[in-house]
C-alpha positions in Angstrom: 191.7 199.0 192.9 192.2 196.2 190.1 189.7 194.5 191.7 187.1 196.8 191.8 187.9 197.9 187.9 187.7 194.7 187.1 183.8 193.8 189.1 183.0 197.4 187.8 183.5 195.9 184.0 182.0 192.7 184.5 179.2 194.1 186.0 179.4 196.1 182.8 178.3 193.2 180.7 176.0 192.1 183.4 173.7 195.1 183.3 172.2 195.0 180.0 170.9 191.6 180.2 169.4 192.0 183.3 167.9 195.1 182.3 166.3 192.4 179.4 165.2 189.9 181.0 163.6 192.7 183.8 161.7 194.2 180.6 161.1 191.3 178.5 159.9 188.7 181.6 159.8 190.1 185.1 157.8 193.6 184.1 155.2 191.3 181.7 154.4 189.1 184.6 154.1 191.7 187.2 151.5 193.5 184.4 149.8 190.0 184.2 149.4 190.2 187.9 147.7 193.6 187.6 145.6 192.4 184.4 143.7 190.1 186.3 142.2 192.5 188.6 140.5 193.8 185.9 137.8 193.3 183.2 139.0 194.1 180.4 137.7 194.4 176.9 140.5 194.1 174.9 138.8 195.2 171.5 137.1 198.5 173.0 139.7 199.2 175.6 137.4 199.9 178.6 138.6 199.0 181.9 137.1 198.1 185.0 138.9 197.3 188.3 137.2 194.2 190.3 139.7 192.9 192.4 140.1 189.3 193.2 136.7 188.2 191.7 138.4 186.7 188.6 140.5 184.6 191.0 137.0 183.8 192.7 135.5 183.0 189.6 138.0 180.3 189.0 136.8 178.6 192.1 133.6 178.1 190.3 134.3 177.3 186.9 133.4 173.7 186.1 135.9 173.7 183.0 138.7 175.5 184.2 138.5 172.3 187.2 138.4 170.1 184.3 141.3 171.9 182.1 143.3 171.6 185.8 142.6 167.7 185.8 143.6 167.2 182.3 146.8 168.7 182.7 147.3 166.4 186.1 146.1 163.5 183.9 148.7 165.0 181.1 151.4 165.2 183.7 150.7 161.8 185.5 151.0 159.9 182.2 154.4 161.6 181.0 156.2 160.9 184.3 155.1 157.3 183.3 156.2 157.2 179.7 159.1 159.6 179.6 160.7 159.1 182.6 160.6 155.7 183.6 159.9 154.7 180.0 162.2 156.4 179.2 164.5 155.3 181.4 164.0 151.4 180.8 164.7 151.7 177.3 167.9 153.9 177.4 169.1 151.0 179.8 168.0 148.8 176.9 169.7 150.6 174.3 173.3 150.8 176.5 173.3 147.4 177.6 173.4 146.4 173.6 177.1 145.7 172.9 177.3 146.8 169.5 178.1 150.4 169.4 176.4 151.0 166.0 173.1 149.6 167.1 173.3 151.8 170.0 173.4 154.9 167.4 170.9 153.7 165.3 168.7 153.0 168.0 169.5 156.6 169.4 168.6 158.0 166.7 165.4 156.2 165.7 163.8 156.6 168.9 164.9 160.8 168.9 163.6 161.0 165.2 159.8 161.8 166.5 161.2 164.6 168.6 163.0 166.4 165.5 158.8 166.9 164.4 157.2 169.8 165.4 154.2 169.4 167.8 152.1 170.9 165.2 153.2 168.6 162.2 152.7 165.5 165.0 149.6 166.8 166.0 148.2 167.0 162.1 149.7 163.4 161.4 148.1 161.9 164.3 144.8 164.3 163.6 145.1 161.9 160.2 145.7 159.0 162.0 142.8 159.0 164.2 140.9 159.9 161.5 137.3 157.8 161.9 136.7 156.7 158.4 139.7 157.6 156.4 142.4 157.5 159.3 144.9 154.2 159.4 144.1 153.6 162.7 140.6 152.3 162.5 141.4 150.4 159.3 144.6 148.8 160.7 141.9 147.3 164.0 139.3 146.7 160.8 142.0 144.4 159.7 143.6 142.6 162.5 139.2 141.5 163.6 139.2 144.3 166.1 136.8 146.3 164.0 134.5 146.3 167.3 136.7 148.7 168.4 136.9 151.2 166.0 136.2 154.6 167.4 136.1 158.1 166.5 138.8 158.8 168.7 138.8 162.9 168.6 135.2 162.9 168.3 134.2 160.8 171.6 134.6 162.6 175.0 135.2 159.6 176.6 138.5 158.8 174.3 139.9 162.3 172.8 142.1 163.4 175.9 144.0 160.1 175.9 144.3 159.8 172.2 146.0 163.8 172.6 148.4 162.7 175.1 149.4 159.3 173.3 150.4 161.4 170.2 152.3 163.7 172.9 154.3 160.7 174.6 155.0 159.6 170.5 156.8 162.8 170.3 158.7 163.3 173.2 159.6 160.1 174.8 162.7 159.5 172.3 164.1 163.0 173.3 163.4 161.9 177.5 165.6 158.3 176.2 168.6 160.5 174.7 169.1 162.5 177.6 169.3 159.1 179.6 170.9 157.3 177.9 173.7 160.5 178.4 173.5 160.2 181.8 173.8 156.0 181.6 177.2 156.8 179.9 178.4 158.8 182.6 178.2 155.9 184.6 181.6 154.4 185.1 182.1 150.9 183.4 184.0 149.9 186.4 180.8 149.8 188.3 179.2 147.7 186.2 182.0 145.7 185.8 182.0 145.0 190.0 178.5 144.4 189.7 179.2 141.7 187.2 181.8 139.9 188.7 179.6 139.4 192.1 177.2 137.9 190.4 174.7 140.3 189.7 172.0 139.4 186.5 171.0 142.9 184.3 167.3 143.6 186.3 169.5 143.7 189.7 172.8 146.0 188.1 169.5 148.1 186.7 168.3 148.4 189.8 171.8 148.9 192.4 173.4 150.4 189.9 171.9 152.5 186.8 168.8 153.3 188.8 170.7 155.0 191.9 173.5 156.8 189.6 171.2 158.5 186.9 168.5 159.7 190.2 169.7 163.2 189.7 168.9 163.3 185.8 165.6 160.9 186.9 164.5 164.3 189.2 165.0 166.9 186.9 163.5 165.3 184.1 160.4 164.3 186.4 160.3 167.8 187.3 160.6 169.5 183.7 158.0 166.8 182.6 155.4 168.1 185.2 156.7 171.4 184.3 155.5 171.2 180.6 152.6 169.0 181.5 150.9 172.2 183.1 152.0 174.3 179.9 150.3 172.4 176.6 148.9 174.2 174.5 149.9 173.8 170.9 149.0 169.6 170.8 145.3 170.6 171.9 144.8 173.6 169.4 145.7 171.5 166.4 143.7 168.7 167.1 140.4 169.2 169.0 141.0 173.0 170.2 139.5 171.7 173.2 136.6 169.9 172.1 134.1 167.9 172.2 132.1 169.9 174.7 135.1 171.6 176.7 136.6 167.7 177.2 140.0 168.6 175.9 140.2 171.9 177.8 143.7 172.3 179.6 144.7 175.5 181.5 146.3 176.9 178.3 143.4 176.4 175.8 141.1 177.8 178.0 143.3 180.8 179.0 143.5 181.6 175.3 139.4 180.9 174.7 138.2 183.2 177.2 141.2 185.9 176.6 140.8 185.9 172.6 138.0 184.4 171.8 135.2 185.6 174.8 137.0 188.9 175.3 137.3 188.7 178.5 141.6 189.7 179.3 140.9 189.6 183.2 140.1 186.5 183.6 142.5 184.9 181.0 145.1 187.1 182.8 143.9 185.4 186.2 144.3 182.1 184.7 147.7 183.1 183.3 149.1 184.2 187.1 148.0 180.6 187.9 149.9 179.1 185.6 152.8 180.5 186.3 152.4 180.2 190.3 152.5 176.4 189.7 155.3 175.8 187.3 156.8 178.2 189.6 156.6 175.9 192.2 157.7 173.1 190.1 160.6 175.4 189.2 161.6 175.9 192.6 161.2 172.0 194.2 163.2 170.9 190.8 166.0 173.4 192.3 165.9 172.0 195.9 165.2 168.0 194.6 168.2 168.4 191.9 170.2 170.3 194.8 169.7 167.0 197.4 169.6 164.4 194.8 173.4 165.4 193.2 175.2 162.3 192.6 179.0 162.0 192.7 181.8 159.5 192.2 
C-alpha cells in the first residue's frame, strides 16, 4: 500500500507538467500539422481545405530548394568550425600548463557567445559594411583593396559572410564544452601515453580524440540541429536578400506566413522543419546511446 501512496503522489507532481508541455508543445504541433492542409488567410480569417498540395508545392519551389541548401551549407560549415574546430583548440587550451592561461583563454574564446545573435549580427552588419565597414578598409590597407566587396550586397558572397559571423559567435561556447569533456579525461592516461613515447598530435589522436567521441556526437548532432533552425542571424542582416540568396527554411517560412499571407504553406514548411530536427533528435539519441564512453 506504501508503494502505491507513494507512485500515486509522485505521479502527483508528474501530472501537471505533462499536461504543459501536452498544451504548450505537443497540441501546437499537431495544430501545425492540420494548418498546412489549408489556405489560410490569416488577416481575413477565411479557410479553405486543400490537402497535401502545400506539401506539393514545396516540391516546386525554386527557393524553398535553395533555403534547404543554405541550411545544408549552414550545417556543413559548423560541424567544421565548432566541432572539430572546436575541438582542436580546447586540446590547445588544456595542453597549456599554466592553469591561469587556461582560464583566460576560456574565457576569451566564450566571450563572443555571451553576445546576442542579434547584437553580433548588427556588429558584423557594420563590419561588412562596403564603404564605411572596417573590413574593406582593413584589406584597403594591407594592398588587398582588389578584394574589397560588398559582402551583404553580392549574391555570390552574402551567405558565407552570414555564417562566418555565425561560427564568430558560437565556436567559443562549442570549445568550453570541450574543453569540459577534455578534463574528464583522466591525467593517468595521458600520463601512460607520455611515458611510451607518445608526441601531443599522436596522445590527440589515441587518446583525447577517442575519450571525448561521445561529447564530439552530441555536439555534431545539436550543431546540425540548430543549423536547420537559423533564423534570427539572417533577419538582421540581409532578411534573405539579395534576390532570395540568403533564404533558409526559417526566413522563408516567416516571409510567406507574415508577409505573403499565405499560413498554409508557412505551416507546411514548419511540419518540415520539425520532421528533420526530429530526426536529428532522434539519431543524436541512438549515436549518444552507442557512442557512451566509460572508464
Amino acid at each position: 500500500m506504501r508503494t502505491i501512496a507513494q507512485r500515486a503522489f509522485g505521479l502527483a507532481w508528474v501530472v501537471p507538467a505533462l499536461v504543459l508541455v501536452g498544451v504548450f508543445v505537443y497540441l501546437p504541433l499537431v495544430q501545425n500539422v492540420g494548418f498546412s492542409t489549408l489556405k489560410w488567410d490569416i488577416y481575413s480569417g477565411s479557410q479553405e481545405y486543400v490537402g497535401l498540395d502545400n506539401y506539393r508545392k514545396l516540391l516546386d519551389d525554386p527557393v524553398f530548394w535553395s533555403s534547404f541548401g543554405n541550411n545544408l551549407l549552414y550545417a556543413v560549415i559548423s560541424i567544421v568550425f565548432q566541432v572539430f574546430g572546436a575541438l582542436l583548440l580546447a586540446a590547445l587550451i588544456e595542453s597549456i600548463p599554466a592553469d591561469r592561461w587556461r582560464r583566460l583563454l576560456r574565457a576569451v574564446y566564450f566571450i563572443p557567445s555571451a553576445i546576442s545573435l542579434t547584437v553580433a549580427g548588427l556588429l558584423f552588419y557594420f563590419l561588412y559594411e562596403p564603404n564605411l565597414g572596417p573590413l574593406n578598409h582593413a584589406l584597403e590597407a594591407v594592398g588587398l583593396g582588389a578584394f574589397d566587396h560588398s559582402w551583404l550586397g553580392q549574391e555570390s558572397t552574402a551567405m558565407m559572410a552570414i555564417i562566418a559571423m555565425s561560427q564568430w559567435q558560437g565556436f567559443g561556447y562549442s570549445t568550453l564544452l570541450f574543453a569540459v569533456a577534455i578534463q574528464r579525461i583522466p591525467s593517468e592516461l595521458y600520463g601512460a601515453a607520455a611515458i611510451d613515447g607518445t608526441g601531443p598530435v599522436r596522445r590527440f589522436t589515441h587518446v583525447t580524440v577517442p575519450l571525448v567521441r561521445e561529447m564530439t556526437g552530441l555536439m555534431t548532432m545539436v550543431t546540425i540541429s540548430g543549423a536547420f533552425q537559423v533564423f534570427n542571424e539572417v533577419m538582421v542582416m540581409t532578411g534573405g536578400g539579395p534576390n532570395n540568396s540568403t533564404q533558409v527554411m526559417g526566413t522563408w517560412l516567416y516571409r510567406n506566413g507574415f508577409v505573403r499571407n499565405n499560413f498554409g504553406y508557412a505551416a507546411a514548411i514548419a511540419t518540415l522543419i520539425f520532421v528533420i530536427t526530429l530526426g536529428i533528435a532522434m539519431a543524436q539519441l541512438w549515436v549518444t546511446r552507442k557512442r557512451r564512453v566509460e572508464w
